[in-house]
N, C-alpha and C positions, 0 to 999 in steps of 0.2 A: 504494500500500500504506500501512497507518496502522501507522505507529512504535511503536514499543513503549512512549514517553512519552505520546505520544496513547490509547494503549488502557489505559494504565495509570491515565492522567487522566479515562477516559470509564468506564470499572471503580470506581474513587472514587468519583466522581460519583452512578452509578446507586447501590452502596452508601448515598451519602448520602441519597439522595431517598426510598431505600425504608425506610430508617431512620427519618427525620423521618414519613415517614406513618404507618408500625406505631406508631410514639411518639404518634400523632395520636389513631390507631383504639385508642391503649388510654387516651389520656386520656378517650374517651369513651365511658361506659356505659347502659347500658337502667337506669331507676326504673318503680317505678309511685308515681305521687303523686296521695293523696287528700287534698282540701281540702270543706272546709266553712266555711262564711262564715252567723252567724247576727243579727241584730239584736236589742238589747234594746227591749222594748215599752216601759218606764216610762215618762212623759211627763216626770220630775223630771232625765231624762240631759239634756234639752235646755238647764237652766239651770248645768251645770257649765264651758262652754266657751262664748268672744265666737268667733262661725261666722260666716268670709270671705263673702262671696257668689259662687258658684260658678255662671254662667250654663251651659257648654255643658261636655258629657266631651270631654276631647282623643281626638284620632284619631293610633294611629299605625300606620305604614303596611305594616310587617311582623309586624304582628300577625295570629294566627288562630284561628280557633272550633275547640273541639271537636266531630270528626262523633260522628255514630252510627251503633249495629253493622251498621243494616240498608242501612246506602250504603257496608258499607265495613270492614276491620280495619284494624291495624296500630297504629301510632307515634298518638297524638294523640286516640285514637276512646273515647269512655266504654263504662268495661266497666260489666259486667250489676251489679244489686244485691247482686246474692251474692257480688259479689268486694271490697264496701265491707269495712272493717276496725271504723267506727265505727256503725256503724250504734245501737250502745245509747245513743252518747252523742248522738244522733239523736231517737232516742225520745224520752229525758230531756229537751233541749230541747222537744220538743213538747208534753210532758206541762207542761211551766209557760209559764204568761200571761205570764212575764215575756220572753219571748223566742219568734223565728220564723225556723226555718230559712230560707234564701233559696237557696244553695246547697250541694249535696254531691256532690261526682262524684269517679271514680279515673280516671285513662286512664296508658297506657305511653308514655314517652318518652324519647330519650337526652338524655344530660347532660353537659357537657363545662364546659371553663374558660372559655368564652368568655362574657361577658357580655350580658343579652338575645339570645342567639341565639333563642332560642326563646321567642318573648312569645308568650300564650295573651288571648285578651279573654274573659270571661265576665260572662254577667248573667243576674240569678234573680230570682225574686219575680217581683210583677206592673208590668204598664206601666201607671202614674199618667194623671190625666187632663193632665201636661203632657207626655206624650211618652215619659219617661222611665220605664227599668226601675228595682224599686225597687233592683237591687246591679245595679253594672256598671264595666266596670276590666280592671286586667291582671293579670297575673302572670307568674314566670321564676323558672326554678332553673337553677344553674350551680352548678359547685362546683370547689374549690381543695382545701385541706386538708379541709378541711368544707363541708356543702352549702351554698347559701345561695337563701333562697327571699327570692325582691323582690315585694312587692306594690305597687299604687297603684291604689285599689280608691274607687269614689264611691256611698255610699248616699244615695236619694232618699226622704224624706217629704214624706208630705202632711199637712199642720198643720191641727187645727181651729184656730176664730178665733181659741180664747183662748190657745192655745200660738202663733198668730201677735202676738197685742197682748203677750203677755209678751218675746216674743224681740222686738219693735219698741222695747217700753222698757228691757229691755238695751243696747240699742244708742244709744241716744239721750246725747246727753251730760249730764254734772250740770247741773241748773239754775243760775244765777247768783242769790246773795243778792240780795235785796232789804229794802229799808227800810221799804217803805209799802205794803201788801196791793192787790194790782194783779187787779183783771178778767183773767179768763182770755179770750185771743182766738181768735174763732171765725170759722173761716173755713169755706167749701163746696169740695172737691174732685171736678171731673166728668171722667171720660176713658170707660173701656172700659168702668169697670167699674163696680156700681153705687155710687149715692153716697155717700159718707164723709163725715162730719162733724170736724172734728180739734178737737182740744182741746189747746191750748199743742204745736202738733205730734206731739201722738198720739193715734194714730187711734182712735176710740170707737164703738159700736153697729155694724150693719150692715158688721161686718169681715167680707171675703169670706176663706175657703180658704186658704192659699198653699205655699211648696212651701221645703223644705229641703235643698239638696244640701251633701255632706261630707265629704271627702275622707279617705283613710286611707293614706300612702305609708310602707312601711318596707322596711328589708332586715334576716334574719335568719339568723344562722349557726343551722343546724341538727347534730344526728346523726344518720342514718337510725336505722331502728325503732325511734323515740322518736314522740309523739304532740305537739306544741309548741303551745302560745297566743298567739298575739295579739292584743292588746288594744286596744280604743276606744272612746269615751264611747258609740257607739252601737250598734256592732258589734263581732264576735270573729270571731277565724279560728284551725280548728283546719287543721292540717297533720300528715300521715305521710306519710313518704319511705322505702319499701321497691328495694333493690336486685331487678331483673327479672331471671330467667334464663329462657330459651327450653322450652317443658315446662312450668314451673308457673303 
């Protein structure tokens, strides 16, 4: 027979555990979060910032795509157009040169305090001729007091020559005085690609193509039914974070 210490100890217990879980299931809510992520076109964004060189997007491993409706509903799945919030300021982007959407999607999903629980990968625009989409990245919302949406998001360009020979002489270091007016040295460069001429180390004529990736990591406290920006020399992201209930 169990004691009346034991069933009193095993009564607590279950108490506790169903306690700790209801505490669990109410820290965590249904959103629906729509983002947009657009590029600015100007060619004059590329000379405000010295950009790392960024070979490959990290991979991480519990990240996931959003489906779609026809494989599928629920938690994580893009709703239909009609249920975008933004859609004029959609438009508005389109309507000027100066900018191109890349991505706009809503989908429903819960939220909790846990960090990265829920990483999302998305990429939009077109895949360049190195491989690469032109937006690709993550994103996550958790929330505490306030929501907080974490990006770290990589836009890819593809540079004509002469935004490639500009950002090459960005980068190069100041020349060293001199005293006595020196010949510039010319040398021939041959590999993949076709020939290049260099002049005192920068590359001149027959520049091929090349390719700009650039990273955008932040985190940001939000308030739902607010519309937020974020800002970067070559992109923006807009963000709405509406609370979900069942029916609407």
């Amino acid at each position: 027979m169990i004691s009346n210490t034991l069933r009193h100890i095993l009564i607590t217990l279950s108490l506790t555990v169903s306690l700790a879980a209801s505490q669990a299931w109410a820290a965590t809510s249904n959103y629906k979060v729509e983002v947009m992520v657009f590029s600015y076109e100007g060619s004059d964004t590329l000379d405000d910032e010295a950009w790392p060189e960024i070979t490959s997007i990290p991979e991480v491993p519990n990240a996931r795509s959003l489906g779609y409706r026809e494989n599928g509903s629920g938690y994580f799945t893009r709703l239909g157009r009609n249920s975008l919030s933004m859609t004029r300021r959609q438009a508005a982007l389109s309507n000027s040169p100066d900018y191109r959407v890349l991505f706009h999607e809503a989908w429903i999903q819960p939220v909790g305090s846990t960090k990265g629980r829920h990483t999302i990968r998305i990429t939009g625009g077109s895949i360049l001729d190195n491989g690469l989409y032109e937006l690709d990245g993550y994103i996550s919302v958790d929330k505490g007091r306030y929501l907080h949406f974490r990006n770290n998001l990589f836009i890819n360009r593809q540079l004509t020559p002469a935004q490639s020979q500009r950002l090459i002489r960005m980068n190069q270091p100041a020349p060293e005085a001199v005293t006595e007016p020196e010949q510039p040295a010319i040398s021939t460069v041959f590999g993949d690609s076709p020939e290049t001429t260099i002049i005192n180390d920068i590359p001149t004529n027959n520049i091929v193509a090349d390719f700009l990736t650039a990273q955008m990591e932040s985190g940001r406290r939000m308030r739902r039914d607010e519309v937020h920006y974020i800002d970067h020399p070559l992109m923006g992201i807009l963000v709405y974070i509406t609370r979900y209930e069942p029916g609407n």
